[in-house]
C-alpha positions as CSV (number, residue, x, y, z in Angstrom):
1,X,17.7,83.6,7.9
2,X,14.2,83.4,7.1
3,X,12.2,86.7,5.9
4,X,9.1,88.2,4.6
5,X,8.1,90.7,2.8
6,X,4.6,92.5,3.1
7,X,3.2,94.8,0.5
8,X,0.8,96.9,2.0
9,X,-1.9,98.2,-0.8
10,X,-4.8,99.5,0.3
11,X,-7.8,100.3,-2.1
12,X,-8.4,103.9,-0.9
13,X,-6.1,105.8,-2.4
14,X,-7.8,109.4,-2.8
15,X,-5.0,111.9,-4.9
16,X,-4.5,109.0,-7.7
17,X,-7.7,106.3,-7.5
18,X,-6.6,103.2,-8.1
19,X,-3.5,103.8,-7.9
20,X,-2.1,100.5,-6.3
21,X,-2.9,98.4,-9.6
22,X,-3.1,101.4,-12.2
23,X,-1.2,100.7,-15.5
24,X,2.4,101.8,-15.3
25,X,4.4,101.4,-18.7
26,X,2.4,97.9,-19.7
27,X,1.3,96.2,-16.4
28,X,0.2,97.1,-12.9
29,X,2.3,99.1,-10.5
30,X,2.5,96.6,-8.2
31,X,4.0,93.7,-10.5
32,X,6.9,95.7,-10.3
33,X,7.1,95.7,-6.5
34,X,6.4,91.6,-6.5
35,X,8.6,91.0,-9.5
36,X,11.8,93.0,-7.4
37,X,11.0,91.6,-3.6
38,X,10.7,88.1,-6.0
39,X,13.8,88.7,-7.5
40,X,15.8,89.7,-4.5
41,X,16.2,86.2,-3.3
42,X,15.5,87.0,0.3
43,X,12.0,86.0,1.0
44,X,10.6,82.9,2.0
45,X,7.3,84.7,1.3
46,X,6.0,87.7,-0.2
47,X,2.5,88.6,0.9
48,X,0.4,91.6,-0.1
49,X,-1.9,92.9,2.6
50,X,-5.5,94.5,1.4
51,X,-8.9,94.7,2.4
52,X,-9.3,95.4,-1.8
53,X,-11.0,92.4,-3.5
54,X,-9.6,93.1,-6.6
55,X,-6.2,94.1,-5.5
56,X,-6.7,90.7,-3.6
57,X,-7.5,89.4,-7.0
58,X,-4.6,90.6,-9.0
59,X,-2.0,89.8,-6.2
60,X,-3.4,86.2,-6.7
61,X,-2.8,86.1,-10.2
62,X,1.0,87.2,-9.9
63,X,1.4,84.5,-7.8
64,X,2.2,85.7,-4.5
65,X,-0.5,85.2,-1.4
66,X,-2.7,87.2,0.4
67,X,-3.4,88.8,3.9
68,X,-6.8,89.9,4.5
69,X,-6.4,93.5,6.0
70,X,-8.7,94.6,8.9
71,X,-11.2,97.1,8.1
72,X,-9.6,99.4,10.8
73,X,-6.2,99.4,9.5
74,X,-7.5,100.3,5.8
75,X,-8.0,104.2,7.0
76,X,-6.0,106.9,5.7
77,X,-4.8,107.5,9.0
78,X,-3.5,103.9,10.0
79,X,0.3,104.4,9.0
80,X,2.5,101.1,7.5
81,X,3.9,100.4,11.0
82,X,0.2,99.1,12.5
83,X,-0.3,97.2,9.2
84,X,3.3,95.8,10.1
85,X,2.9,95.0,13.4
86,X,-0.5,92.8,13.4
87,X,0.4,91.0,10.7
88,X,3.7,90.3,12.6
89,X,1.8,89.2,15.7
90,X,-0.7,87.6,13.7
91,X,2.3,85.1,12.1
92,X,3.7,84.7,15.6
93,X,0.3,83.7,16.5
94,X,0.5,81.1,13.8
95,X,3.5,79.8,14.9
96,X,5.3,80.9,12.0
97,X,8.4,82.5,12.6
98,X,10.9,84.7,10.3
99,X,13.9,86.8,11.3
100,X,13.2,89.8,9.5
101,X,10.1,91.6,7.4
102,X,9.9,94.0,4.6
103,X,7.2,96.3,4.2
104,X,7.6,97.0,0.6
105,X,5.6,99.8,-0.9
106,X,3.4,98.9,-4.1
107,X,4.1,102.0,-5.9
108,X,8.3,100.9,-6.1
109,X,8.6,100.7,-10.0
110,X,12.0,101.7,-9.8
111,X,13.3,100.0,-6.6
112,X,16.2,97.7,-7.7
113,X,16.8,94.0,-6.0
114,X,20.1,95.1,-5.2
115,X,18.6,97.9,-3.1
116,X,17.1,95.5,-1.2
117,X,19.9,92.6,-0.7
118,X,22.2,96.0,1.0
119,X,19.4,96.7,3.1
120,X,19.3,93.2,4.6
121,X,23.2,93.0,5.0
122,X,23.1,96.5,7.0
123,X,20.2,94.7,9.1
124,X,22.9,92.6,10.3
125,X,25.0,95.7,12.0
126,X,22.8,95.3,14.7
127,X,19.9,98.1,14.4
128,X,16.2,97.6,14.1
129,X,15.5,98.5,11.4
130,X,17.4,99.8,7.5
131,X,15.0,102.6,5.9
132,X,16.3,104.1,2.8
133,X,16.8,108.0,2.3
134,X,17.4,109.3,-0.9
135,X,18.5,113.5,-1.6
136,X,18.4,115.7,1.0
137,X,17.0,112.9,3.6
138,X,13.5,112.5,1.7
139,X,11.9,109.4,2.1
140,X,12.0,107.9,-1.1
141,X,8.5,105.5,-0.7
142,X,10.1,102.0,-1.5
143,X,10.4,99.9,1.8
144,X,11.9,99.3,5.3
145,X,13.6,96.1,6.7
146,X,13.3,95.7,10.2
147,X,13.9,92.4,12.9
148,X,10.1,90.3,13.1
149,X,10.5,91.0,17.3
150,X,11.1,95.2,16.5
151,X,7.7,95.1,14.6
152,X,6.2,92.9,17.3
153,X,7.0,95.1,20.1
154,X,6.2,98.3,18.1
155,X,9.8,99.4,18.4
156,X,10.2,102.9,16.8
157,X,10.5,103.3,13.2
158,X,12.6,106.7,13.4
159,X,15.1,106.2,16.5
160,X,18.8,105.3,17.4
161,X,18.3,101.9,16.3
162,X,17.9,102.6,12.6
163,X,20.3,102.5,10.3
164,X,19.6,104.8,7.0
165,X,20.7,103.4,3.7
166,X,21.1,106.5,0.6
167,X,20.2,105.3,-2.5
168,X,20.8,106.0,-6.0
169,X,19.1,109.7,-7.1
170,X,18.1,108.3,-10.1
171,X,16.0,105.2,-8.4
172,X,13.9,107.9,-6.0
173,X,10.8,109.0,-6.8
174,X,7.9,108.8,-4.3
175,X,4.3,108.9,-5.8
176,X,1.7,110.9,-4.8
177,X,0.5,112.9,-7.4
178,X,0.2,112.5,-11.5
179,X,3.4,114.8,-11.5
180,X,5.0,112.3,-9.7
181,X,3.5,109.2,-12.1
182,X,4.9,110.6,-15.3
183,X,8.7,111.8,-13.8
184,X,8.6,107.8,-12.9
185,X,7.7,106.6,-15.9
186,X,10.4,109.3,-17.6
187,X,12.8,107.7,-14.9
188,X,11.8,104.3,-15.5
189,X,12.2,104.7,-19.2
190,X,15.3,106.3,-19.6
191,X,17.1,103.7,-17.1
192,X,15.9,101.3,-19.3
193,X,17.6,102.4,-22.3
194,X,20.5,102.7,-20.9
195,X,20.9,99.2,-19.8
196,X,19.1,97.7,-22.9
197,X,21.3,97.0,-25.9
198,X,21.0,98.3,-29.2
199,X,20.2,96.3,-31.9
């Protein structure tokens, strides 16, 4: 099957500026969201949707390409699912077809390929759409898989035809505020020294 994955990173982020390409532990938060949807194996593309020029920019110089976001879909109040859904019908315009899309948040540093590659298998079940839910049914911030033709037809996000996937405690954390920045990079560090050796 054919897929692509769309990071949706607006430039307006108001309760942490910048916060799309900030610094996170040595590079830009969103490297980490590339490097994982990269690493996954799953995607014929992976494509970062702005209006931003130098989010546009950076997304060029990790290698991965660029959709030019409407004006109109950059407001606070446009949610992922509009940014989704033209840039589905937009592809389809093009002729282009895939099977299935990610929307993959930029702010994912601790989102795991793995994660990802059980999501796609549980696409297969039959549903819509896979959306992850991590403690107590919180929306952990890191993506959703759905079908190209249930983003096309504006399908609902939240129904009977999703399938929810729980994730590990320790990969959740949504950010939104500096509170939330720091207990990711606390997370982020101490899962990494546990799974690096010691010299």
């Amino acid at each position: 099957m054919s897929a692509l994955c769309i990071i949706p990173a607006r430039g307006g982020s108001q309760r942490i500026p910048g916060k799309n390409i900030r610094e996170f532990l040595g590079k830009p938060i969103i490297a980490y969201s590339i490097e994982c949807a990269q690493s996954s194996g799953l995607f014929e593309r992976v494509a970062v949707s702005t209006e931003d020029p130098d989010i546009a920019g950076l997304a060029h110089a990790l290698g991965v390409s660029v959709y030019q976001r409407p004006i109109e879909l950059a407001r606070d109040e446009v949610g992922t699912q509009e940014v989704m859904a033209f840039h589905a019908r937009q592809e389809a315009g093009l002729g282009v077809l895939f099977d299935f899309m990610c929307c993959l948040y930029p702010c994912a540093p601790l989102l795991e390929p793995q994660t990802l590659q059980r999501a796609a298998m549980l696409l297969t079940s039959g549903r819509a759409y896979v959306v992850p839910v991590a403690t107590w049914l919180r929306d952990p911030g890191q993506f959703y898989l759905g079908w190209s033709w249930a983003f096309q037809t504006d399908t609902p996000l939240l129904a009977s035809t999703t399938t929810i996937l729980p994730i590990d405690p320790e990969t959740e954390c949504d950010i939104n505020t500096e509170e939330d920045w720091l207990r990711a990079e606390d997370l982020y560090r101490a899962r990494r020294a546990r799974t690096v050796p010691l010299s």
